[in-house]
SEMAR-117269 format. One record per atom (N, C-alpha, C): residue in one letter; y, z, x. Coordinates in steps of 0.001 Angstrom, whole numbers, plus 500000, padded with zeros to 6 digits. Atoms other than C-alpha are relative to their C-alpha. Example, Ala and Ser with C-alpha at 12.3 -4.5 7.8 and 13.67 -1.06 7.14 Angstrom:
# SEMAR-117269
a498810500000500890/a495500507800512300/a501200500000500900/s498810499940499180/s498940507140513670/s501090500730499230/
***
This chain:
# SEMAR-117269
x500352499566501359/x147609527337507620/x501049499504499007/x498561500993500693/x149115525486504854/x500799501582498995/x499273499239500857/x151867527528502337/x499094500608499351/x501073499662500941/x149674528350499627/x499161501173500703/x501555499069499063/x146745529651501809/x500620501253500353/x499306498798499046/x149294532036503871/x500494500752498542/x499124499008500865/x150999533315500512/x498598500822499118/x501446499644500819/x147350533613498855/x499146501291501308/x500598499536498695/x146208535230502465/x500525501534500028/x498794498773499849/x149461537601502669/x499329501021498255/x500482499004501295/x148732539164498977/x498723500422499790/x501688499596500027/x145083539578499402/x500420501354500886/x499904498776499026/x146500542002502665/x500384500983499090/x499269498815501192/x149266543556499878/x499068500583499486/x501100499587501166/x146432544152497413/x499155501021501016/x500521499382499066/x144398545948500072/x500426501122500439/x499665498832499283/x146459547689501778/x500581501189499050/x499294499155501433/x148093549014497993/x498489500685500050/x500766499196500188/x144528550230497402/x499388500853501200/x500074499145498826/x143893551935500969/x500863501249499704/x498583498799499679/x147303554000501044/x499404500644498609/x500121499291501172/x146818554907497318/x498793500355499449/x500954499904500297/x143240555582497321/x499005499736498879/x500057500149501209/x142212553540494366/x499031498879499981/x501231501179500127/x139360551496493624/x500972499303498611/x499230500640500983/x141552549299491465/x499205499274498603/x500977501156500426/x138651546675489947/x498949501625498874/x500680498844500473/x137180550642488525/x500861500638498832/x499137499238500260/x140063551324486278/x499232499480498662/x500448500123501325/x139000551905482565/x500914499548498920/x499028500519500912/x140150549883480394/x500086500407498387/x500414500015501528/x140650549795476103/x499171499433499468/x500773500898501047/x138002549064474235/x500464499322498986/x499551500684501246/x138062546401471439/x499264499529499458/x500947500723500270/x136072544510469488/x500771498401499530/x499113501342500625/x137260540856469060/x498990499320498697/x499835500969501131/x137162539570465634/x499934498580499890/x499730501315499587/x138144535840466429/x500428499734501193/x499476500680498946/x139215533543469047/x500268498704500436/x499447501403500055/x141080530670469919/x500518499298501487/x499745500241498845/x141405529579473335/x500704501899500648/x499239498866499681/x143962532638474972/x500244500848499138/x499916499454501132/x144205533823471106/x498896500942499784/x500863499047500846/x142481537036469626/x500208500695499264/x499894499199500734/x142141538738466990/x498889501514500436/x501508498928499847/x140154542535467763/x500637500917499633/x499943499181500743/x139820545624466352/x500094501638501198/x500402498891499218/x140439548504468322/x500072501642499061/x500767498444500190/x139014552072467902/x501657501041500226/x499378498980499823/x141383555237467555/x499876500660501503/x500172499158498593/x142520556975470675/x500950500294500784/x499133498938499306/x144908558994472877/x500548499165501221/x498970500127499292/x148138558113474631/x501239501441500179/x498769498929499943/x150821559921476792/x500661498885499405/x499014501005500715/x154016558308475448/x500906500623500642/x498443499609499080/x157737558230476637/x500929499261499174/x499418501012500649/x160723556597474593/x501149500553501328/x499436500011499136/x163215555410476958/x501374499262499771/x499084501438500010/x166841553517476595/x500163499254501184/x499398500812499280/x168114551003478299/x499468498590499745/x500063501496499644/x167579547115479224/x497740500108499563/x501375500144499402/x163849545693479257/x499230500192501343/x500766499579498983/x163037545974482500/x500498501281500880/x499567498546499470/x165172549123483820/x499464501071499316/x501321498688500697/x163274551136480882/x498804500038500618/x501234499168499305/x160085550644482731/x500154500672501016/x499721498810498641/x161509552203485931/x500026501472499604/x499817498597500528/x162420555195484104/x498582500634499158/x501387499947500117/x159246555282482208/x498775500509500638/x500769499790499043/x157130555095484981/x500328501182500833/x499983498638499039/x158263558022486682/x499658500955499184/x500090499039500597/x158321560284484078/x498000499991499413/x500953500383500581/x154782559072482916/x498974500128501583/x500799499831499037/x153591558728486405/x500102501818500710/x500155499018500086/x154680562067487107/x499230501346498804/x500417499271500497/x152856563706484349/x497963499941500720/x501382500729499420/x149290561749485431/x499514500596501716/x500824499362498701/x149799563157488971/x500294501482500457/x499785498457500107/x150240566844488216/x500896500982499137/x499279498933500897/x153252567924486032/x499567500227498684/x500413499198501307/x151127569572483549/x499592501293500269/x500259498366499879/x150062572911482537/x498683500264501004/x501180499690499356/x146437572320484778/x500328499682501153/x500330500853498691/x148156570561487746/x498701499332500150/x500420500696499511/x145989568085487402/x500418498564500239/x499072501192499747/x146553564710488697/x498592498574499439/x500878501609500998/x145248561114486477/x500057499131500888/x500040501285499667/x144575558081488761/x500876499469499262/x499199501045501065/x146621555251487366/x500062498992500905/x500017501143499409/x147006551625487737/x501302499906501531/x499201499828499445/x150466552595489679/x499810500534501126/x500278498564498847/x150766554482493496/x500423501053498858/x500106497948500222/x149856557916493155/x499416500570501329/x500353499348499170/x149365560524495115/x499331501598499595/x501037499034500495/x147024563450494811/x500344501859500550/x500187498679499994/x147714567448494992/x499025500512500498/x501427499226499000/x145794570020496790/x499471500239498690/x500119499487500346/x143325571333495284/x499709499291497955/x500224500738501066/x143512568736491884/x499490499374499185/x501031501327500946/x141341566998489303/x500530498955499990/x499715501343500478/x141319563702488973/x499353499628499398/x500421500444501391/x140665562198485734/x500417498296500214/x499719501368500280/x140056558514485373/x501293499251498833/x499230500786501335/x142696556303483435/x499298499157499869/x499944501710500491/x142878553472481140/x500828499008500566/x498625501137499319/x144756550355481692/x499501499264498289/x498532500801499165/x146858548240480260/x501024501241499679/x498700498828500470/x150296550422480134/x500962499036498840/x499907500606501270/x151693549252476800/x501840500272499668/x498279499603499782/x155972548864476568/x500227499340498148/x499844501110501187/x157195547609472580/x501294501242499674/x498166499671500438/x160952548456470725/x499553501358498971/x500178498615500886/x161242552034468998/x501359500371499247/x498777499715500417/x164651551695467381/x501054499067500750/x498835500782498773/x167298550899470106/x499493500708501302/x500746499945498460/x164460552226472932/x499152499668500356/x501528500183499840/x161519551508474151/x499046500735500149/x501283499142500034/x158512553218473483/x499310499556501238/x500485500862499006/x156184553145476618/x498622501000500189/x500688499348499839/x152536554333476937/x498611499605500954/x500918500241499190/x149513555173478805/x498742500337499391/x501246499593501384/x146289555229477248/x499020501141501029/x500731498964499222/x144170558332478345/x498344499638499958/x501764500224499523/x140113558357479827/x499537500504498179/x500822499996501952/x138107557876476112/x499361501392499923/x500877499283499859/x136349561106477602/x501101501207499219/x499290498522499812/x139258563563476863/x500600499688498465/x499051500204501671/x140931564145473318/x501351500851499829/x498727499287499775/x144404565749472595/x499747501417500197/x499580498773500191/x143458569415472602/x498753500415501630/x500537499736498824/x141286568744476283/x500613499718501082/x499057500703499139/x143975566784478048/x500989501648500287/x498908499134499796/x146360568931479914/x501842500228499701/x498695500439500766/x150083569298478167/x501279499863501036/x499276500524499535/x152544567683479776/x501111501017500561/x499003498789499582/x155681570023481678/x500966498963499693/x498755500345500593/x158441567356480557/x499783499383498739/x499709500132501464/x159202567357477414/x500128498829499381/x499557501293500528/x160137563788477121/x498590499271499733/x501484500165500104/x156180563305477624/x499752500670498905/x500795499447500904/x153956563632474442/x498476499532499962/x501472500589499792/x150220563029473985/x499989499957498440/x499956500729501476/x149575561058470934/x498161499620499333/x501318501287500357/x146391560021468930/x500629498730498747/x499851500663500696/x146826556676467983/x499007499460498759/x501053499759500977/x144965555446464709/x499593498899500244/x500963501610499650/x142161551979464570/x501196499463499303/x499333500775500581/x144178549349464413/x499365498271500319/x500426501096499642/x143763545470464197/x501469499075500327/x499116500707499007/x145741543433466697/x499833498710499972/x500155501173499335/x146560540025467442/x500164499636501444/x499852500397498083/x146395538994471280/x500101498892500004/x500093501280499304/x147812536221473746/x499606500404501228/x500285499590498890/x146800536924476921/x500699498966501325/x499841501187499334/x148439535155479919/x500648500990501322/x499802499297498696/x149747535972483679/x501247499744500525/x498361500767499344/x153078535477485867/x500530501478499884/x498971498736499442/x155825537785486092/x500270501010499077/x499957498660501322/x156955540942483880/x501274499498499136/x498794500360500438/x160238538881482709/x499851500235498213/x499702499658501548/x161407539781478906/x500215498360499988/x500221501454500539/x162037535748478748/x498553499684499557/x501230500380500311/x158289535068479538/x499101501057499186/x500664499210501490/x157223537763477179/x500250499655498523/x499854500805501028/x159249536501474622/x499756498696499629/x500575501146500312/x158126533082474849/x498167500309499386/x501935499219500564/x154245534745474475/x500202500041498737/x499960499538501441/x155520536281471486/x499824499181498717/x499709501098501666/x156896533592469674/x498755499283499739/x501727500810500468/x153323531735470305/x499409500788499035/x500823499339500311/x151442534543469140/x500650500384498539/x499944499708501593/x153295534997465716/x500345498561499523/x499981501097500406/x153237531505465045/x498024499683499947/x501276499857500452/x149387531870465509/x499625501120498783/x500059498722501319/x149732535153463288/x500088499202498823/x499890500600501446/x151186532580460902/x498423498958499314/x500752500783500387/x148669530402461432/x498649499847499054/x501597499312500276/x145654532412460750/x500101500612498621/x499839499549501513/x147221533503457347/x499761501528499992/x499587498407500143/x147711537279458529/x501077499955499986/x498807499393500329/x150749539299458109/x500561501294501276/x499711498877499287/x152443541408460844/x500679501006499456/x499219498760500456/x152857545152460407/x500731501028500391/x499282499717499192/x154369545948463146/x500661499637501526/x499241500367498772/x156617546132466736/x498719498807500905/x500683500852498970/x155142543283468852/x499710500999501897/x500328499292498501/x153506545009472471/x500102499342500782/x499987500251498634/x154058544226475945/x499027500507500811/x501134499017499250/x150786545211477697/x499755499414501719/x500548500062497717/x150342545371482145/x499164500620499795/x501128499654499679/x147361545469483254/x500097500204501508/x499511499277498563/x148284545886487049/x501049500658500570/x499332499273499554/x149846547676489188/x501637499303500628/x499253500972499439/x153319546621490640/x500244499349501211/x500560500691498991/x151790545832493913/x499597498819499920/x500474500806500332/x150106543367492213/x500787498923500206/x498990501522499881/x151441539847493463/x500381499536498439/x499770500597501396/x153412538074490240/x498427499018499507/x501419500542500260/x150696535507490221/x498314499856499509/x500900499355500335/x147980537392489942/x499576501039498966/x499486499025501253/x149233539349487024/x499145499931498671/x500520500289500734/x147305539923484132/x500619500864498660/x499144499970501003/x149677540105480858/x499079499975498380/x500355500695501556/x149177540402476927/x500838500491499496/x499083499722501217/x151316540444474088/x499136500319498858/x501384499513501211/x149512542326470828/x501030500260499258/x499506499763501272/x150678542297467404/x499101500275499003/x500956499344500777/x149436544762464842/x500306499147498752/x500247501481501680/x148241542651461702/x499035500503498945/x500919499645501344/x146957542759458327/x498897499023499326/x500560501565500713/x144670540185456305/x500062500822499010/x499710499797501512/x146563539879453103/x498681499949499080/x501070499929501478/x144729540906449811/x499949498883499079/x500020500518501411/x143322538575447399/x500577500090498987/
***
């Protein structure tokens, strides 16, 4: 079996055996709606709809904030709230006696909040802030975010803050292009889990935008 085949062979098992142990129909996970506006090869412009995130602000580095993140975030999703119930998520989880499980969204969404990183999870479209169950650490909040219009690159590979920032710089050089105006923090959005082979990764960078007034 040549290289390729065996490394393409081997991560098909990973992928598998991640959704066995963690009981997760992965390919079932609900994503954000949007409506795309334009498009340009990997480029979009879309409009998304109002709607409900836990949230977490975290310091440190780019990629040691999602470690910390993710626990506190994955621990709210698989029971530390006031219902013990436990949220699926793109991440392992594990399930409580006795527990609801409530579908998530995907992607999990990381962008700069000062000198931390903001880091969120978008909640099932079905539930709204005052049906969701309230979080037991404090550092967890449940948010409604408001419609906003985004620019997207979309692309795959590893979680590196280099190859995010290279995304970026494309994607506000298309911002320029298109004769909008950014109005805010540039996003980091995962769409899989970290089982997920690098390769197979499915990445976007989103920047909230305006179209200047006449």
């Amino acid at each position: 079996m040549g290289y390729w085949k065996l490394v393409t062979a081997m991560s098909f098992f990973v992928f598998c055996l991640g959704s066995i142990l963690f009981g997760r129909d992965v390919q079932a996970i609900e994503e954000t709606k949007y409506e795309v506006i334009e498009s340009e090869g990997e480029f979009e412009l879309r409009q998304y709809p109002a709607h409900v995130v836990a949230e977490t602000l975290v310091e440190g580095d780019f990629s040691e904030a999602g470690n910390e993140a993710f626990r506190r975030l994955a621990g709210y999703i698989n029971g530390q709230n006031r219902r013990k119930q436990t949220i699926p998520m793109t991440a392992p989880v594990s399930q409580e006696v006795d527990s609801v499980k409530i579908p998530m969204t995907a992607p999990v969404n990381q962008e700069r909040a000062g000198e931390k990183w903001r880091f969120t999870f978008l909640m099932p479209s079905e539930y709204t802030l005052e049906t969701l169950p309230e979080p037991l650490d404090s550092r967890v909040e449940l948010k409604r975010m408001p419609e906003r219009l985004m620019a997207a690159l979309k692309y795959s590979g590893t979680w590196s803050r280099s190859r995010y920032e290279e995304r970026k710089e494309q994607l506000m050089e298309w911002i320029s292009r298109r004769g909008l105006k950014q109005i805010g923090e540039s996003v980091f959005a995962r769409y899989n889990p970290p089982f997920m082979p690098w390769f197979l990764r499915r990445n976007e960078v989103l920047i909230p935008v305006d179209r200047p007034q006449n």
